[in-house]
C-alpha positions, 0 to 999 in steps of 0.5 A: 913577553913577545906573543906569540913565542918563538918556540911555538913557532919554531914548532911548526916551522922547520927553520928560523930563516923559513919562517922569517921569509915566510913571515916577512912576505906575509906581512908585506901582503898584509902591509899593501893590500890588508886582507887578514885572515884571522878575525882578531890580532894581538899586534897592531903591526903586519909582521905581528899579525903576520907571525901570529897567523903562523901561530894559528896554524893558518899561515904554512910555507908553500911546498916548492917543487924540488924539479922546478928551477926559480927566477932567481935561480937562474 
């Protein structure tokens, strides 16, 4: 069974894209650089750790300000 589930995290994520983004630039974070912020993981790779640090509540997207125009926007 996948830990943590996919329902839990779709509780506290809107959307399953948003929390892919959020959990792939999370894992590429913790791929180069390895600051972990939970003391313990289940899973040995950064998308698991990642995705578990969702789960935890310790990992939440950043609000965007809706005024602002991003680089890749333009």
């Amino acid at each position: 069974m996948l830990y943590p589930s996919v329902d839990k995290l779709k509780s506290q994520i809107d959307s399953k894209y948003s929390l892919v983004a959020l959990a792939s630039k999370r894992a590429r974070q913790l791929h180069e650089h390895g600051d972990e912020k939970l003391g313990s993981y289940t899973s040995v790779k950064s998308v698991g750790k990642a995705l578990e640090e969702v789960a935890a509540g310790v990992l939440v997207p950043e609000k965007q300000d809706e005024f602002a125009i991003y680089e890749d926007e333009i």
